[in-house]
ROPAGU-728496 format. One line per 3 residues: for each residue x, y, z of C-alpha. Coordinates in steps of 0.25 Angstrom, whole numbers. Example, Ala and Ser with C-alpha at 12.3 -4.5 7.8 and 13.67 -1.06 7.14 Angstrom:
% ROPAGU-728496
49:-18:31 | 55:-4:29
***
This chain:
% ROPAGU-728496
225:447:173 | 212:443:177 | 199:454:180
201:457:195 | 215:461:191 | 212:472:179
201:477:190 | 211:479:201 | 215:493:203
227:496:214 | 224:505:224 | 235:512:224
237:515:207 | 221:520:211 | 227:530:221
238:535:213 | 229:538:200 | 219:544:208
229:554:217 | 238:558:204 | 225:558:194
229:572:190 | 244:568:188 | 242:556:180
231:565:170 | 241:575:171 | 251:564:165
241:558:155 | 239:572:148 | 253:576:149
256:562:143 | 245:565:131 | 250:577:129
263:572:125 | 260:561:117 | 252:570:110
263:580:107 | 271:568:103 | 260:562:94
260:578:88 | 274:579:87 | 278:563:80
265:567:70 | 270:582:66 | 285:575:64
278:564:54 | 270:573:48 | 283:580:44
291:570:40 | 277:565:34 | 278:579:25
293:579:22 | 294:565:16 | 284:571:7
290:581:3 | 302:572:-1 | 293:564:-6
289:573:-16 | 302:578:-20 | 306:564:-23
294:563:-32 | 297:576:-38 | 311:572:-42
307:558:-46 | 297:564:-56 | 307:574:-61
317:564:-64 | 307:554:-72 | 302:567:-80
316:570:-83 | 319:556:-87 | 306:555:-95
310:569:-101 | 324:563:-106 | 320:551:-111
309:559:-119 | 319:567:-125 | 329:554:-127
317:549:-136 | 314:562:-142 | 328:566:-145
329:568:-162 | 342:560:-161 | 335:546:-156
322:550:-165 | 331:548:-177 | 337:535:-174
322:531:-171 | 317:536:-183 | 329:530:-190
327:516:-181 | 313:516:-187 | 316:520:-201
328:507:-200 | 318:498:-195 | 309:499:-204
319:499:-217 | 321:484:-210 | 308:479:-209
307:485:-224 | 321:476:-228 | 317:465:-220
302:465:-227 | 309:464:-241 | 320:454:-237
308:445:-232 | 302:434:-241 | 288:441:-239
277:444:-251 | 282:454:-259 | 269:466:-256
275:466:-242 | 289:470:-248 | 281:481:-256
274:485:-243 | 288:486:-238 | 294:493:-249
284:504:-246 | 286:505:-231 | 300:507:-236
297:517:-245 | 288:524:-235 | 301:524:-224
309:533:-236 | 298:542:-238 | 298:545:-222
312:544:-221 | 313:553:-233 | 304:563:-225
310:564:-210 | 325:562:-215 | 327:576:-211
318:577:-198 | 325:580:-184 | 339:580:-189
349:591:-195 | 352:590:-208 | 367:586:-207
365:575:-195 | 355:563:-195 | 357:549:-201
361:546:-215 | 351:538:-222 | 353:525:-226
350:516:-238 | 347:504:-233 | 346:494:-246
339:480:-245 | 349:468:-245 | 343:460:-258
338:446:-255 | 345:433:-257 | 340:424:-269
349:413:-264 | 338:408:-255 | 328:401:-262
318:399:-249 | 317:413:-249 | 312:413:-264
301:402:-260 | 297:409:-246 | 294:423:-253
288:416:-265 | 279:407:-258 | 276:420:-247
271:427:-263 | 263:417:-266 | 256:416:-252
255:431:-252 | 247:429:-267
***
């Protein structure tokens, strides 16, 4: 479109505007009016759907925290339960009578075994002194004698790997 084209104004479009000048403002403001209630309207409706997804949105939190607290809550109490206390106090009290075994089956110097001994002597005493904590009298595990298996003399590389462990310990 070239200059003399945009600077063109027909004569009759002129005419028109300028007879129904009142009409056409007429329309214009009626025409802003509406979009403007439209624009009221389409922003009132967001603004509630706005406020309702919000409000799901924090039930749906409010549930989700609810269910983690009681999951926490019952695996707190799984832990906490006297019943699985006692197997892990009796897990712990197993594992270190077979470290204790295990220490005096091994070719190692002979203080160690004593230091073993005494650890050993130690887990009775404490044993000796909870055996009756958190349980009933007439239930609870029975206690059990565990008695070391006494080592082969058949080997004869044993002998000269705890004797020559002695002398490098001396």
């Amino acid at each position: 479109m070239s200059e003399k084209d945009k600077s063109y104004v027909d004569p009759m479009l002129e005419k028109f505007l300028r007879d129904n000048k009142e009409m056409i403002e007429r329309l214009f403001k009626e025409e802003r009016e509406m979009m403007n209630d439209f624009f009221k309207e389409e922003k009132d409706f967001f603004k509630g759907t706005f406020e309702e997804e919000c409000k799901r949105s924090e039930e749906f939190a409010k549930e989700q925290k609810k269910k983690a607290k009681d999951a926490a809550q019952e695996t707190f109490n799984a832990f906490t339960d006297p019943e699985v206390q006692r197997h892990f106090m009796a897990m712990g009290m197993e594992f270190v009578m077979a470290m204790t075994a295990l220490m005096k089956a091994m070719p190692i110097p002979d203080n160690i075994k004593d230091m073993a001994d005494k650890a050993e002597k130690a887990r009775k005493g404490a044993a000796g002194n909870t055996s009756g904590a958190g349980r009933s009298k007439t239930s609870g595990p029975e206690k059990i004698e565990i008695k070391p298996v006494p080592k082969k003399k058949s080997s004869s590389s044993a002998k000269q790997k705890t004797s020559s462990a002695e002398k490098e310990s001396d």
